[in-house]
PDB file of N, CA, C and O in Angstrom:
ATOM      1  N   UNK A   1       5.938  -4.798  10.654  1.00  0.00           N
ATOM      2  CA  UNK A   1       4.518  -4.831  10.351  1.00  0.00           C
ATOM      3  C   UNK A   1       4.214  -3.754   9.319  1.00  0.00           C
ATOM      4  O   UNK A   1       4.884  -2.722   9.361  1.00  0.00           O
ATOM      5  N   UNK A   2       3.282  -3.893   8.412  1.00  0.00           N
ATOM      6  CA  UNK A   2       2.431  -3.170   7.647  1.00  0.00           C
ATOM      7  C   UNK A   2       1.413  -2.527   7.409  1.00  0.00           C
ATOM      8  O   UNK A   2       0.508  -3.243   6.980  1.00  0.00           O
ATOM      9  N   UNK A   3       1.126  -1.314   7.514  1.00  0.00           N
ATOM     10  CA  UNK A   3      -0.291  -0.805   7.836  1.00  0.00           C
ATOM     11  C   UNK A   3      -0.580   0.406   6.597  1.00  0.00           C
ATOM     12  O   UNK A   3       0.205   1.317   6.331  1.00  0.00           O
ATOM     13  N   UNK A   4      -1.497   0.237   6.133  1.00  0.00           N
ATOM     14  CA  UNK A   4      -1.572   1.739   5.256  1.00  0.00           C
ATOM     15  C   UNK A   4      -2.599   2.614   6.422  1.00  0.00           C
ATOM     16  O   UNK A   4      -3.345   2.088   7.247  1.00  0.00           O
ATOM     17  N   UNK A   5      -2.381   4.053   6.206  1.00  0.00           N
ATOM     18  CA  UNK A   5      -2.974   4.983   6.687  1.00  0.00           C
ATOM     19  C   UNK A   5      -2.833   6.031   5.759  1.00  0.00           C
ATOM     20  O   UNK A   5      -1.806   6.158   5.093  1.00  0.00           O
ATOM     21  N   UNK A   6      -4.277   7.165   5.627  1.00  0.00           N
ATOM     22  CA  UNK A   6      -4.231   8.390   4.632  1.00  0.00           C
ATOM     23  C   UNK A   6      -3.631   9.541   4.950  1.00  0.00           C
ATOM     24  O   UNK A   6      -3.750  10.047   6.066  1.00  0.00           O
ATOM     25  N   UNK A   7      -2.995  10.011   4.081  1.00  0.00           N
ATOM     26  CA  UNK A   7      -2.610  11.130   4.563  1.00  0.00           C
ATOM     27  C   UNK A   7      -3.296  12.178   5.079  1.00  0.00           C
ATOM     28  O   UNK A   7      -4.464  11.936   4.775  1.00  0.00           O
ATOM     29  N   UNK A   8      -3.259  13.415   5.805  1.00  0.00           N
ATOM     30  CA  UNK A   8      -3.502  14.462   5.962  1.00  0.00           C
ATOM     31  C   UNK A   8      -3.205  15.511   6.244  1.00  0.00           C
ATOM     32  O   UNK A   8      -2.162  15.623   6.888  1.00  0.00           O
ATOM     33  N   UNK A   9      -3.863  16.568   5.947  1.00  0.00           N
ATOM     34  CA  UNK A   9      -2.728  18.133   5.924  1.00  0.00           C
ATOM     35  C   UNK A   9      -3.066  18.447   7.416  1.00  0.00           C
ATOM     36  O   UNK A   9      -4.116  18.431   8.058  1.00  0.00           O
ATOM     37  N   UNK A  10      -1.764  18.739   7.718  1.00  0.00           N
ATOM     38  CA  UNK A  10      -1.077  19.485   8.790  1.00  0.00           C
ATOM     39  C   UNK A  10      -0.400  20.858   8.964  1.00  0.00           C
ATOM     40  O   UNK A  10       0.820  20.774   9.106  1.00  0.00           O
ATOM     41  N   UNK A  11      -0.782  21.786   8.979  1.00  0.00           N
ATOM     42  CA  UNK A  11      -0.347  22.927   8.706  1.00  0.00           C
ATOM     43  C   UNK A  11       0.307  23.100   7.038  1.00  0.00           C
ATOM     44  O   UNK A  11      -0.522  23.147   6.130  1.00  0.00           O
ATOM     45  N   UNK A  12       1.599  23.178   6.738  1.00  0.00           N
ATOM     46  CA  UNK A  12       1.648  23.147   5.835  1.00  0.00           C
ATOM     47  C   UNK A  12       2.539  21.713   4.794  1.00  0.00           C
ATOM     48  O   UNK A  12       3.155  21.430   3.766  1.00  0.00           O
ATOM     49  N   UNK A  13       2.023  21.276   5.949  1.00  0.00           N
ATOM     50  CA  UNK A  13       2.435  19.655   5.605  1.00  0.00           C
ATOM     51  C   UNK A  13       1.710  18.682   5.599  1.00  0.00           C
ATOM     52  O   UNK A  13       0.525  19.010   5.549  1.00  0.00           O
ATOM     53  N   UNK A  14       1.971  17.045   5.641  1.00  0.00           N
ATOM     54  CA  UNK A  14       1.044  16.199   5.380  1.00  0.00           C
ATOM     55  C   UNK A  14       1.497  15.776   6.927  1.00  0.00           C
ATOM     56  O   UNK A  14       2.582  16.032   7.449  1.00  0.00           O
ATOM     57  N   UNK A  15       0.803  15.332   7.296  1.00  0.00           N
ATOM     58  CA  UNK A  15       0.697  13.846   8.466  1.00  0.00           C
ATOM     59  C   UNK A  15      -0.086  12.609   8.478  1.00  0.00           C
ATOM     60  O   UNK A  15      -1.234  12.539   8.041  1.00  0.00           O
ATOM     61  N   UNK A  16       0.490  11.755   8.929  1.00  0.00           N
ATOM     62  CA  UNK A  16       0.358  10.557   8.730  1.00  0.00           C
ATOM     63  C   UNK A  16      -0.386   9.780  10.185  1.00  0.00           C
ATOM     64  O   UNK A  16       0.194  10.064  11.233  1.00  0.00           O
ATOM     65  N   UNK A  17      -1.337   9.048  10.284  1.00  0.00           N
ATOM     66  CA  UNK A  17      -1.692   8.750  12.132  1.00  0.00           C
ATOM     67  C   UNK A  17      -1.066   7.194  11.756  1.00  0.00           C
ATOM     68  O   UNK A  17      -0.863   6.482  10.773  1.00  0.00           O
ATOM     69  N   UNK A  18      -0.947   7.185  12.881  1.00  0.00           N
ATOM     70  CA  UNK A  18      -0.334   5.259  12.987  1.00  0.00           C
ATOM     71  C   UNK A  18      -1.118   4.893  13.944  1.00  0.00           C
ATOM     72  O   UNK A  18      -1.213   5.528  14.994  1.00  0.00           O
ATOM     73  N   UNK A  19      -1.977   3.480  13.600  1.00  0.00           N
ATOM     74  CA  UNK A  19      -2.797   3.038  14.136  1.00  0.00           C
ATOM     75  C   UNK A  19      -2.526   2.580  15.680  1.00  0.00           C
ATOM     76  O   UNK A  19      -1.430   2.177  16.068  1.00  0.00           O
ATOM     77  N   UNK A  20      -3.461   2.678  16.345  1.00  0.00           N
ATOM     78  CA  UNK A  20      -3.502   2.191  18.179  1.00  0.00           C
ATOM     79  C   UNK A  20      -2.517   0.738  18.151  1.00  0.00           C
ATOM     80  O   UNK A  20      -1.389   0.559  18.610  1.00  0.00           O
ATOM     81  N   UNK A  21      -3.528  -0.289  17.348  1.00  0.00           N
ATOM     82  CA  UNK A  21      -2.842  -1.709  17.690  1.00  0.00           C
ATOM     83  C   UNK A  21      -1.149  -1.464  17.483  1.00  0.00           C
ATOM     84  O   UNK A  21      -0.324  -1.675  18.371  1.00  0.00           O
ATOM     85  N   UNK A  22      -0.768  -0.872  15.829  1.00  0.00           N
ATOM     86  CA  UNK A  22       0.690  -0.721  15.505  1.00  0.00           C
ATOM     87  C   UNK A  22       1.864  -0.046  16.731  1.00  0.00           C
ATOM     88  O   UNK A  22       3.054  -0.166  17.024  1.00  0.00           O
ATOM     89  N   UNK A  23       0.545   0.779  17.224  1.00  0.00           N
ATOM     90  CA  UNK A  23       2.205   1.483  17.893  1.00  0.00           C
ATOM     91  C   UNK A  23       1.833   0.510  19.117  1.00  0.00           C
ATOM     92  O   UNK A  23       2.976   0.148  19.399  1.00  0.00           O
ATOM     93  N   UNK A  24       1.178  -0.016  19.840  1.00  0.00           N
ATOM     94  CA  UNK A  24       1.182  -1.047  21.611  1.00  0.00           C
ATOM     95  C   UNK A  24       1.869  -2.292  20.863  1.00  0.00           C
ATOM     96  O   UNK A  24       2.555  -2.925  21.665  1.00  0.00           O
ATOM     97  N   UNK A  25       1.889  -2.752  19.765  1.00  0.00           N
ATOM     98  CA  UNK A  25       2.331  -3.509  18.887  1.00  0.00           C
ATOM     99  C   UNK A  25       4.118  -3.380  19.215  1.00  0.00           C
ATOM    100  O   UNK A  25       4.841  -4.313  19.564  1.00  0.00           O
ATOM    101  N   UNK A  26       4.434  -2.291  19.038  1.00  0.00           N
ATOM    102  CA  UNK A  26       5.869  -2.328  18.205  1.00  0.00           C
ATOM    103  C   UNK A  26       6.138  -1.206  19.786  1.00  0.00           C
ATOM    104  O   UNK A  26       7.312  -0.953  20.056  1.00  0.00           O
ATOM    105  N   UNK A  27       5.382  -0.805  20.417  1.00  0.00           N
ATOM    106  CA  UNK A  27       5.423  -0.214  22.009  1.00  0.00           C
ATOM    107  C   UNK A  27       6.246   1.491  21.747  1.00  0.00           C
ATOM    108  O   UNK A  27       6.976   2.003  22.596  1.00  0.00           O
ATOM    109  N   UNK A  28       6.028   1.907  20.876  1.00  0.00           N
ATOM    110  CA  UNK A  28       6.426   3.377  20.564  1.00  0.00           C
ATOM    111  C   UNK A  28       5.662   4.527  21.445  1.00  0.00           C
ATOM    112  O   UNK A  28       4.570   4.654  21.998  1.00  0.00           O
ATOM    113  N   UNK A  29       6.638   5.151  21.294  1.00  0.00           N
ATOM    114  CA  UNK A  29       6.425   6.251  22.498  1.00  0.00           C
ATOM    115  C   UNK A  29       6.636   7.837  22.142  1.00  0.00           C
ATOM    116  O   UNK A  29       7.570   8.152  21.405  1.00  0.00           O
ATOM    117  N   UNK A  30       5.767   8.813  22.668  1.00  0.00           N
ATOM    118  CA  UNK A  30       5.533   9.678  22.083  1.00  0.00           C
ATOM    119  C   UNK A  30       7.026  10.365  22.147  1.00  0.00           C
ATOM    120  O   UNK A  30       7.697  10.281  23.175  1.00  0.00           O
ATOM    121  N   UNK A  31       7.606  11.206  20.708  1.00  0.00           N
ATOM    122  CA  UNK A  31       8.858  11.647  21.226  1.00  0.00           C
ATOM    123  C   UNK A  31       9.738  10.672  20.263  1.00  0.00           C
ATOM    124  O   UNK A  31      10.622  11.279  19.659  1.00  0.00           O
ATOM    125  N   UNK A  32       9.685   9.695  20.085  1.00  0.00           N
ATOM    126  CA  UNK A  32      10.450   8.111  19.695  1.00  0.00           C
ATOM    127  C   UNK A  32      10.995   8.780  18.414  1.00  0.00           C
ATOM    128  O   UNK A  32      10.576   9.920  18.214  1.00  0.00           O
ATOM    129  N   UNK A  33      11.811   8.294  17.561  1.00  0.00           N
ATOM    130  CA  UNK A  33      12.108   8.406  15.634  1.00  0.00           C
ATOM    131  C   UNK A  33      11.731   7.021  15.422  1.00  0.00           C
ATOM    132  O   UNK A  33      12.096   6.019  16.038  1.00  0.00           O
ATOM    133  N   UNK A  34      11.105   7.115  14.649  1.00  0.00           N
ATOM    134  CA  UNK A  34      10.477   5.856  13.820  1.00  0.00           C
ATOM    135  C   UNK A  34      10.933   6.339  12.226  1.00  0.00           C
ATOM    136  O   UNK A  34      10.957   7.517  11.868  1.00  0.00           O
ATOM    137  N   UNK A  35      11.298   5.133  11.332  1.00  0.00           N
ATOM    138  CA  UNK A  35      11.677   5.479  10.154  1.00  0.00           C
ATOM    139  C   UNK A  35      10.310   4.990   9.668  1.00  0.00           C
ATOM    140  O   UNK A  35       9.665   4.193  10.349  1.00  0.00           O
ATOM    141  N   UNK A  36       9.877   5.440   8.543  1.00  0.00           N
ATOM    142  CA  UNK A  36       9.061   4.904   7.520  1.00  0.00           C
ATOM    143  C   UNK A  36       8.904   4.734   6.139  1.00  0.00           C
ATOM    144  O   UNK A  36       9.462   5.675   5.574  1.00  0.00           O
ATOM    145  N   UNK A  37       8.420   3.994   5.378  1.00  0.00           N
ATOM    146  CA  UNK A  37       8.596   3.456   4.084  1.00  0.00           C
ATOM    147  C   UNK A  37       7.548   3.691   3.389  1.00  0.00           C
ATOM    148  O   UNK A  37       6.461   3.133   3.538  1.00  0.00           O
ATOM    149  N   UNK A  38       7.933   4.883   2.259  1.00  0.00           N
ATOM    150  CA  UNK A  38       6.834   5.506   1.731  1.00  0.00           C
ATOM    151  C   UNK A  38       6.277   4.900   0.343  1.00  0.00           C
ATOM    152  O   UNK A  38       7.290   4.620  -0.297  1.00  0.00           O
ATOM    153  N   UNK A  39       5.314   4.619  -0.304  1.00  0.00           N
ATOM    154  CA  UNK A  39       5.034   4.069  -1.232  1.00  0.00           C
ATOM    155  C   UNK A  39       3.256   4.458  -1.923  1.00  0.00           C
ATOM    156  O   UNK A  39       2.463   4.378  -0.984  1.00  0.00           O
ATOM    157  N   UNK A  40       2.931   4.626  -2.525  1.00  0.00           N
ATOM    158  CA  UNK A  40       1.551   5.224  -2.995  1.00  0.00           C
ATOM    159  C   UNK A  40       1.092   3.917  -3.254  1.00  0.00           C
ATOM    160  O   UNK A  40       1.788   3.036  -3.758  1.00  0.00           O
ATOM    161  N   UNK A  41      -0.206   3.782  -2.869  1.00  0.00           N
ATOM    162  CA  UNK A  41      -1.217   2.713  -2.974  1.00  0.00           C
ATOM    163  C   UNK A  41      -1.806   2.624  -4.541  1.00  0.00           C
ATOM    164  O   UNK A  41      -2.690   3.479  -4.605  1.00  0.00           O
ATOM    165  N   UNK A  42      -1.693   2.016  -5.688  1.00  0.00           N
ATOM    166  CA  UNK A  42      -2.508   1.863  -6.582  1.00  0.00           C
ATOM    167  C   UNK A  42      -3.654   0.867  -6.237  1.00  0.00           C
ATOM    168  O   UNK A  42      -3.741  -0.186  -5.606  1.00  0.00           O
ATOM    169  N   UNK A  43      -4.655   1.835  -7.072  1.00  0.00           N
ATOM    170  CA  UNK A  43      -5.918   1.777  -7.443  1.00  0.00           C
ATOM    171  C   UNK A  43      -5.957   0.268  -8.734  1.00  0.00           C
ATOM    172  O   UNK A  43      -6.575   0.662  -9.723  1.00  0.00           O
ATOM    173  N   UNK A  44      -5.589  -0.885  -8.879  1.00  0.00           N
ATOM    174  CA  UNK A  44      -5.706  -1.952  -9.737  1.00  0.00           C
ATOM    175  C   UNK A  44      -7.060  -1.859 -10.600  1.00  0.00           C
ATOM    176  O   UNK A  44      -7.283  -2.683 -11.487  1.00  0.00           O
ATOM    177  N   UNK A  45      -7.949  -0.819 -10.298  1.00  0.00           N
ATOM    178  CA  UNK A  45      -8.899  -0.471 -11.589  1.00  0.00           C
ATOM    179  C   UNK A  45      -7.997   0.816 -12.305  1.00  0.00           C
ATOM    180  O   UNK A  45      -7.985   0.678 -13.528  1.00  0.00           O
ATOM    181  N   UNK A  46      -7.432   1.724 -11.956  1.00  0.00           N
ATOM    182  CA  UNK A  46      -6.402   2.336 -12.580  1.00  0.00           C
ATOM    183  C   UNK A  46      -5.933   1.603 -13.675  1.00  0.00           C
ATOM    184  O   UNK A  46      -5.723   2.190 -14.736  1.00  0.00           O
ATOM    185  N   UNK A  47      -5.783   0.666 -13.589  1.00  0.00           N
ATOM    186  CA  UNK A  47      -4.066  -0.318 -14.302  1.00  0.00           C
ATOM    187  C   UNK A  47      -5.182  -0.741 -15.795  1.00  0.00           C
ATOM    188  O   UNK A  47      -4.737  -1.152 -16.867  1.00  0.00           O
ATOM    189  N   UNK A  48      -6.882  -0.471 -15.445  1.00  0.00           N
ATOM    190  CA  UNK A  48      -7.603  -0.800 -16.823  1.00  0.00           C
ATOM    191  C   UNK A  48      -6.793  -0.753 -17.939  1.00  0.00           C
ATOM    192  O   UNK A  48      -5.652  -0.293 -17.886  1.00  0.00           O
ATOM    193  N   UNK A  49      -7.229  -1.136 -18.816  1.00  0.00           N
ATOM    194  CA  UNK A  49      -6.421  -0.719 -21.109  1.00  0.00           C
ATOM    195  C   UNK A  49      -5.017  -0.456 -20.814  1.00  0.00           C
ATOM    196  O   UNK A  49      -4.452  -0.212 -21.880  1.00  0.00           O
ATOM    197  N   UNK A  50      -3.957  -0.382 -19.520  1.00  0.00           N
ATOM    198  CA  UNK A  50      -2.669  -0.140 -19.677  1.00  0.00           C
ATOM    199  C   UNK A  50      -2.162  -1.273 -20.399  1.00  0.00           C
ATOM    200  O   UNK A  50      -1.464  -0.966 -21.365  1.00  0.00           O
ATOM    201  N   UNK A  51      -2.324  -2.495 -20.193  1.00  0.00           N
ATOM    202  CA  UNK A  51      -1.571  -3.802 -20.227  1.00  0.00           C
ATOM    203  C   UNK A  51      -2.060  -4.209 -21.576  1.00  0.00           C
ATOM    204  O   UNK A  51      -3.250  -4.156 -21.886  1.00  0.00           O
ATOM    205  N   UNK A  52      -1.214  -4.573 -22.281  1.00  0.00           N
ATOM    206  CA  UNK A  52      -1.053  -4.991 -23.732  1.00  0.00           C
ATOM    207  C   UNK A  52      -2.456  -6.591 -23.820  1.00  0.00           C
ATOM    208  O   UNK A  52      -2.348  -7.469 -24.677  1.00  0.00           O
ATOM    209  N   UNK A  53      -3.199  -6.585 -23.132  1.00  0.00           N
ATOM    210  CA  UNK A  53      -4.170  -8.031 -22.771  1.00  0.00           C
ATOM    211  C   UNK A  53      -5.232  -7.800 -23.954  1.00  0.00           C
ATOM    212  O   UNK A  53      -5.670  -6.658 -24.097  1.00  0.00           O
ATOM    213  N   UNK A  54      -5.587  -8.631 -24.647  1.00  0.00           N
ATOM    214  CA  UNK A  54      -6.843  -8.467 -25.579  1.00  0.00           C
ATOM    215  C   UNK A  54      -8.213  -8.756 -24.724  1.00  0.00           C
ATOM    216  O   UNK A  54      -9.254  -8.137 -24.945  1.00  0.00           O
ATOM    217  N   UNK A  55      -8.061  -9.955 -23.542  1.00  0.00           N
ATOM    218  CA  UNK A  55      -9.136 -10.205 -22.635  1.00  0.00           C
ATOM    219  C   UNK A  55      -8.871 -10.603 -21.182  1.00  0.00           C
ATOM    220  O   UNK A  55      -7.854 -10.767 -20.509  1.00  0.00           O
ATOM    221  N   UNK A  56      -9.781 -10.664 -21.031  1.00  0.00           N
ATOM    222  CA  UNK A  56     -10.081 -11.045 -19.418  1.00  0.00           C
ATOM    223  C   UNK A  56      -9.110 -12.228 -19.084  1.00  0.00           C
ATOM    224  O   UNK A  56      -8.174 -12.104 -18.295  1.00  0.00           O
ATOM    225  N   UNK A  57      -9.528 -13.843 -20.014  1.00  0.00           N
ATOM    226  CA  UNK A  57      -9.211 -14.611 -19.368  1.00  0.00           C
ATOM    227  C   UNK A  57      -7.591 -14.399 -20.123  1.00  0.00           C
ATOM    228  O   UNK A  57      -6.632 -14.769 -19.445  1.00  0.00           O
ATOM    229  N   UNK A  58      -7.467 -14.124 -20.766  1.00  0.00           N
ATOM    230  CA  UNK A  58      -5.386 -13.711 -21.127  1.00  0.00           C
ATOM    231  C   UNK A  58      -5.067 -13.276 -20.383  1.00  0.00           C
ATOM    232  O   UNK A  58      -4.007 -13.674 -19.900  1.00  0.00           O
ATOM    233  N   UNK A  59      -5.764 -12.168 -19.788  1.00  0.00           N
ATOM    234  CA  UNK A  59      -4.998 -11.602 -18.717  1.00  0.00           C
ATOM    235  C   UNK A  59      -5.217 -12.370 -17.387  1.00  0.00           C
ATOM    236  O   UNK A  59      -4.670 -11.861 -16.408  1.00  0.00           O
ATOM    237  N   UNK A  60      -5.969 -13.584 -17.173  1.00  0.00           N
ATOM    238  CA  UNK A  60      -5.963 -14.018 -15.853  1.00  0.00           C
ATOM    239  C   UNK A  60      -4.656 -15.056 -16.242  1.00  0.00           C
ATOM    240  O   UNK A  60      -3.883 -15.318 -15.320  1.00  0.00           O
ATOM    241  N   UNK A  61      -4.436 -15.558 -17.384  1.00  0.00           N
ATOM    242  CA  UNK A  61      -3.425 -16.656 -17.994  1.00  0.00           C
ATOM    243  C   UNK A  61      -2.365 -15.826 -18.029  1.00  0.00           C
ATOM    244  O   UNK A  61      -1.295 -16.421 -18.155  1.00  0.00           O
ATOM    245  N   UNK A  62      -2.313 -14.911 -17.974  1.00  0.00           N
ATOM    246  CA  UNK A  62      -0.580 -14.211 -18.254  1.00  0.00           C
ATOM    247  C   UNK A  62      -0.418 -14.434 -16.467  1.00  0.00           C
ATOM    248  O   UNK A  62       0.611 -15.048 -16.183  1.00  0.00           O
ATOM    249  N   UNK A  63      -1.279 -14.027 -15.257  1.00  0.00           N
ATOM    250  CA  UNK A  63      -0.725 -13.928 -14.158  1.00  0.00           C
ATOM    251  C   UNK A  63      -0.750 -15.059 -13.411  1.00  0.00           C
ATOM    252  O   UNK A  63      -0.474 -14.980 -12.214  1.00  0.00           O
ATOM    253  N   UNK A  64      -1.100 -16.353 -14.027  1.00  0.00           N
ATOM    254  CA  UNK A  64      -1.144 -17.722 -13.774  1.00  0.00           C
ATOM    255  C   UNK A  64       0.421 -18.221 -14.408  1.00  0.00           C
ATOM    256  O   UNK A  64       0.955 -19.322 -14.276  1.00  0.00           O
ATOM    257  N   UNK A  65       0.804 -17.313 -14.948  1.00  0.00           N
ATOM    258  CA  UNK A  65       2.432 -18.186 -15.517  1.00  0.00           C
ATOM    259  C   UNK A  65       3.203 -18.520 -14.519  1.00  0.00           C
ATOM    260  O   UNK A  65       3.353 -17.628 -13.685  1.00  0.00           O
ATOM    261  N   UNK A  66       3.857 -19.714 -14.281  1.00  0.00           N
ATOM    262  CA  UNK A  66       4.985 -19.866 -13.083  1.00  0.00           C
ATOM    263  C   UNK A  66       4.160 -20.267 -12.086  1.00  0.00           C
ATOM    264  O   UNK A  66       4.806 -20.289 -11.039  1.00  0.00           O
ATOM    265  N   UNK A  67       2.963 -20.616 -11.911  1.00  0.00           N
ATOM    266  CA  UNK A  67       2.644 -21.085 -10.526  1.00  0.00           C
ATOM    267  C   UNK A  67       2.178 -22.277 -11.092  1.00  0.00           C
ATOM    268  O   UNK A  67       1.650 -22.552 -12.169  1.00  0.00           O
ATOM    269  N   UNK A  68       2.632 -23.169  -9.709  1.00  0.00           N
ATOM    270  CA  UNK A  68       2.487 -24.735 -10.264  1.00  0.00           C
ATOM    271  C   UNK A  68       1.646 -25.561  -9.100  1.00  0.00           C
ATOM    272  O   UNK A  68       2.148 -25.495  -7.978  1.00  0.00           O
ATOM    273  N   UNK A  69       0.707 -26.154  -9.202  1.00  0.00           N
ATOM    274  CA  UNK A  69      -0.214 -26.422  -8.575  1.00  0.00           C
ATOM    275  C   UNK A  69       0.092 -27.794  -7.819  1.00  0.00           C
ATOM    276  O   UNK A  69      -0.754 -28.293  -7.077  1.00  0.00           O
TER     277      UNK A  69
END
């Protein structure tokens, strides 16, 4: 399963909470090693003027390539 949660400082570190449903979900227990898979969330208004697109609808036609209806 997949869940984002924010970070927060913990003494001199970050911590992470894992949601109620996730852990009765997957039945983890205080004490347990759980591995986790770290990855930063982009912001897709970030990604504005990066992409070589002159407009809107080019850029909705470039991410329409390959899908076939």
């Amino acid at each position: 399963m997949q869940t984002k949660s924010t970070l927060r400082k913990w003494g001199n570190s970050f911590g992470v909470i894992i949601p109620k449903k996730l852990v009765e979900e997957e039945g983890f227990k205080e004490g347990e090693q759980v591995t986790i898979s770290v990855s930063r969330v982009v912001d897709i208004r970030s990604l504005r003027g990066k992409l070589p697109l002159k407009d809107l609808q080019q850029a909705k036609d470039e991410m329409r390539k390959g899908w076939s209806d």
